[in-house]
C-alpha positions as CSV (number, residue, x, y, z in Angstrom):
1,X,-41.4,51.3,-9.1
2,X,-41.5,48.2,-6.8
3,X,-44.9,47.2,-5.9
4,X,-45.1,48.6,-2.0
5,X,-48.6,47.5,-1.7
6,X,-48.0,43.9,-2.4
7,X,-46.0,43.7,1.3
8,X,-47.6,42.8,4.4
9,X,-49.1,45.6,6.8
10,X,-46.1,44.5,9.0
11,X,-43.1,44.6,6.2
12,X,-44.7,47.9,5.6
13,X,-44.8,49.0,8.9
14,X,-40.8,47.8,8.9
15,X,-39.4,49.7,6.3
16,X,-40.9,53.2,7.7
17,X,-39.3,52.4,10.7
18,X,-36.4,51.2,9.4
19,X,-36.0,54.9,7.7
20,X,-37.4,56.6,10.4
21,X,-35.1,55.3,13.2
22,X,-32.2,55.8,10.9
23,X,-32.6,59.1,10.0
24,X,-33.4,59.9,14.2
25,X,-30.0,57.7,15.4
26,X,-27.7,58.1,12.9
27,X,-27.2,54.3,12.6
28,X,-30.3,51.1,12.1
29,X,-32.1,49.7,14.5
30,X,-31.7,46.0,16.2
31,X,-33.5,43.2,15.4
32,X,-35.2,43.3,18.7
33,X,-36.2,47.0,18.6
34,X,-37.5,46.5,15.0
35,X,-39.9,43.4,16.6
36,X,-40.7,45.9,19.6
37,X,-42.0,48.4,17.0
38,X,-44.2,46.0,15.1
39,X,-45.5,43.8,17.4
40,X,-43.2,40.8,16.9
41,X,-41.7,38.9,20.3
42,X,-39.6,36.3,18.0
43,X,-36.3,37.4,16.6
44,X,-37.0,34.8,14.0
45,X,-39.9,35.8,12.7
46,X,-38.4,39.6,12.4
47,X,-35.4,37.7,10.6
48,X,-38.0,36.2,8.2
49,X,-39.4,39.1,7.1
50,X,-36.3,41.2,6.7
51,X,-35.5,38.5,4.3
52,X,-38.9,38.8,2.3
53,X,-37.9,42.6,2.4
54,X,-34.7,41.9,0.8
55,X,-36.6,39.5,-1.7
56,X,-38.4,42.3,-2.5
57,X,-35.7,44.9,-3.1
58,X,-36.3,47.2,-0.6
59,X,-33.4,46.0,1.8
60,X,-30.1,44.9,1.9
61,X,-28.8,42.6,4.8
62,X,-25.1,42.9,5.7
63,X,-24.7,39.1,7.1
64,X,-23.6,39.2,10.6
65,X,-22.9,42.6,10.9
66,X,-24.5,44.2,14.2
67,X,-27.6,46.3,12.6
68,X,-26.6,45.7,9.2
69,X,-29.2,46.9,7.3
70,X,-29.6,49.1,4.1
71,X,-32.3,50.6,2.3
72,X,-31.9,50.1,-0.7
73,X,-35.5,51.7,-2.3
74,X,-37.6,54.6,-1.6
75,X,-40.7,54.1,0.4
76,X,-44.0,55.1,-1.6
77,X,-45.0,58.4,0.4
78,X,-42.4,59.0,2.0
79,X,-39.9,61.7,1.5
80,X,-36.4,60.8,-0.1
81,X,-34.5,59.8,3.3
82,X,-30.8,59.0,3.5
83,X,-30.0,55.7,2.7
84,X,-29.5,53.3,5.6
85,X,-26.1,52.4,6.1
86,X,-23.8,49.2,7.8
87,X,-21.7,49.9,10.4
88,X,-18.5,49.1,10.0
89,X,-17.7,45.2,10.5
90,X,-16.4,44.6,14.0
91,X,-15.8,41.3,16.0
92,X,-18.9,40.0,17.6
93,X,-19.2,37.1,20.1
94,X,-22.1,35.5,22.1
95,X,-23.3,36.7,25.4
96,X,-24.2,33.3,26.8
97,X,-25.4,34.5,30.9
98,X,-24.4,35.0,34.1
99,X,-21.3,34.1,36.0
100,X,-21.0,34.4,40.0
101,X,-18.1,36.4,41.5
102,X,-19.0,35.0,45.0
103,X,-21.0,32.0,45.6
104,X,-21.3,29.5,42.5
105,X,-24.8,30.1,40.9
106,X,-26.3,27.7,38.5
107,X,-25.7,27.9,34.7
108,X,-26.1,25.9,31.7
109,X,-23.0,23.4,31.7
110,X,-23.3,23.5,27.9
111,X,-21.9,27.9,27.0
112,X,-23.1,26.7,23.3
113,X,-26.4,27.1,23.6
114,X,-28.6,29.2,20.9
115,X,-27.9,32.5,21.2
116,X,-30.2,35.2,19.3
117,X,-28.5,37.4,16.9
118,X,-29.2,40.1,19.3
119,X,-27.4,38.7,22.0
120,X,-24.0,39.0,20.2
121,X,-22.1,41.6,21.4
122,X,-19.3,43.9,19.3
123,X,-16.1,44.1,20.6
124,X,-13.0,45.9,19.5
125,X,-10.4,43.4,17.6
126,X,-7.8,44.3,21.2
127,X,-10.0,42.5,23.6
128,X,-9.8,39.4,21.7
129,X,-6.5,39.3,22.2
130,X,-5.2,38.2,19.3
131,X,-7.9,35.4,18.7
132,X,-10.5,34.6,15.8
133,X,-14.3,35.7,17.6
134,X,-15.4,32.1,17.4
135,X,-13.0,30.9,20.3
136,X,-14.1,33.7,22.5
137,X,-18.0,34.1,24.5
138,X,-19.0,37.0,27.3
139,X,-21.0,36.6,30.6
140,X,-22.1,38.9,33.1
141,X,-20.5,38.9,36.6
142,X,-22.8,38.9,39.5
143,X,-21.2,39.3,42.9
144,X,-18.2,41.0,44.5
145,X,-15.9,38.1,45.4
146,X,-13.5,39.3,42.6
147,X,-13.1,43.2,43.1
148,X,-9.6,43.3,44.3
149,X,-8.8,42.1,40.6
150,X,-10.8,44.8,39.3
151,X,-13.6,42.7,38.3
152,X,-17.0,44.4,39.8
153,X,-20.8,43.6,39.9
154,X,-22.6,43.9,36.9
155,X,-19.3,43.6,34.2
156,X,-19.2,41.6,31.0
157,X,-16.3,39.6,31.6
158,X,-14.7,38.3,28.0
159,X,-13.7,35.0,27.9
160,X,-11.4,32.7,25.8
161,X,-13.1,29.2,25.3
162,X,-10.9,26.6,26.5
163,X,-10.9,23.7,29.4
164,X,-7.5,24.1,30.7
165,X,-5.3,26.4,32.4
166,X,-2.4,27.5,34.8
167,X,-1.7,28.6,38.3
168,X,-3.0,31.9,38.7
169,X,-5.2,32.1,35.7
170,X,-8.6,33.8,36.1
171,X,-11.4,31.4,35.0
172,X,-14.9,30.3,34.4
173,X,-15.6,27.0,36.3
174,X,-18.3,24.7,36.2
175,X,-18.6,22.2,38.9
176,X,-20.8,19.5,37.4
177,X,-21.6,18.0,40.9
178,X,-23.0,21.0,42.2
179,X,-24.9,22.0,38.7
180,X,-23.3,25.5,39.4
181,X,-20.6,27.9,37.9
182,X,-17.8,30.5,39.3
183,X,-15.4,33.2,38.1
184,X,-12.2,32.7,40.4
185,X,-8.1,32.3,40.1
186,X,-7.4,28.6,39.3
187,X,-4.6,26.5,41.2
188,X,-4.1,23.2,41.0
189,X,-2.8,21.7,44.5
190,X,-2.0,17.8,45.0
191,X,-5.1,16.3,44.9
192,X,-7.6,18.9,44.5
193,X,-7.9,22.6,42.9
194,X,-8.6,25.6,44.9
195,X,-10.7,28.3,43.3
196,X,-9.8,31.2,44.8
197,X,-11.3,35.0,45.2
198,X,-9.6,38.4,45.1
199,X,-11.7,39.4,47.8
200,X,-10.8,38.5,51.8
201,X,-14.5,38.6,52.6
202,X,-14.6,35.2,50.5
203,X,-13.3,31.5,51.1
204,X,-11.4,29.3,48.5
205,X,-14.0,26.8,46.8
206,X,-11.5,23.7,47.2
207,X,-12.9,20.6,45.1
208,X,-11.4,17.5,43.4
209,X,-10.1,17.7,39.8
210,X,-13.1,15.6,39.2
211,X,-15.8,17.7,40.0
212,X,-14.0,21.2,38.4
213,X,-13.6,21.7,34.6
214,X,-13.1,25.0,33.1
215,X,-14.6,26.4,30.3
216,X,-12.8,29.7,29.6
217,X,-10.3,32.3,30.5
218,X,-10.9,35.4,31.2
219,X,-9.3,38.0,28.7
220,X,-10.5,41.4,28.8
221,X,-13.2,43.1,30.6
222,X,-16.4,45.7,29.9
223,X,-17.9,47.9,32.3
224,X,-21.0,50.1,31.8
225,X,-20.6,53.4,33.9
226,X,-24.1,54.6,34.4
């Protein structure tokens, strides 16, 4: 029998969660909602001792699987629980912020940022369209300046990362003299690009090529319906 007692109050207090949850859900919890239960605000620190769990036998981690945790060893005092299990591998890509569908709103200029592994989100392999998950993010819309193309308030749009694109094309843009960003139909027009909105309550954002450089195209979209 592994030696239970030799684990921290904490890594204790994990594992009969860990089992717990499982055997409430159906599936293992997040890393967030297992630093919720015990009283840890830093994803990293929750990482760290999931790994001394794993160390220890008690756990198996399924790399960067969403939840991906199994127990692997029966908790002293505890009945004989189904083991936890990994959900099935599916594509997961960052949720890097907010995007405005109406006025531009500030945002990070760099989408690269560190993103927690809780802020990954899984999508099924069609919304990628085609494309590995590394080339693709997510961002929230705020605003309604987009609705006659079906994009509303509150939606995850799902983004291709790339800093070009054609007439027409539904984009993230980051105007790096304003500090601000915008989800609008790109066209290029002589001597400046016009941004434009799919709703008639909005203007065109008109600025020079200088000042407008994308960062992604929209592929897919997801929408919560509460």
């Amino acid at each position: 029998m592994k030696d239970f007692k030799r684990l921290s109050q904490r890594q204790q207090h994990m594992l009969r969660f860990l089992q717990s949850y499982t055997q409430e859900q159906g599936y293992p919890p997040s890393i967030r909602e297992i630093g919720e239960e015990v009283g840890i605000g830093s994803t990293s620190v929750v990482n760290y001792n999931l790994n001394r769990l794993v160390d220890a036998g008690y756990i198996e981690r399924a790399g960067r699987v969403s939840r991906g945790l199994r127990l692997i060893a029966d908790i002293p005092g505890s009945p004989a629980a189904s083991k936890v299990v990994a959900l099935p591998a599916v594509p997961r890509v960052p949720h890097v912020g907010l995007i405005a569908a109406g006025e531009p709103i500030s945002l990070p200029e760099d989408i690269a940022h560190h993103i927690d592994e809780d802020d990954y989100i899984g999508l099924p392999q069609h919304m990628l369209g085609g494309l590995d998950e590394s080339e693709v993010f997510a961002l929230t819309v705020r605003g309604d300046s987009m609705i006659d193309a079906m994009i509303q308030d509150g939606d995850i749009v799902i983004l291709r990362r790339q800093n070009t694109a054609e007439n027409g094309e539904m984009v993230a843009a980051w105007l790096p003299e304003d500090g601000e960003t915008t989800l609008k139909h790109f066209y290029r027009e002589k001597e400046r690009i016009r941004l434009q909105p799919a709703n008639q309550a909005y203007q065109p954002i008109l600025v020079h090529p200088s000042n407008c450089e994308i960062k992604g195209k929209v592929l897919s979209v997801l929408r919560s319906f509460r």
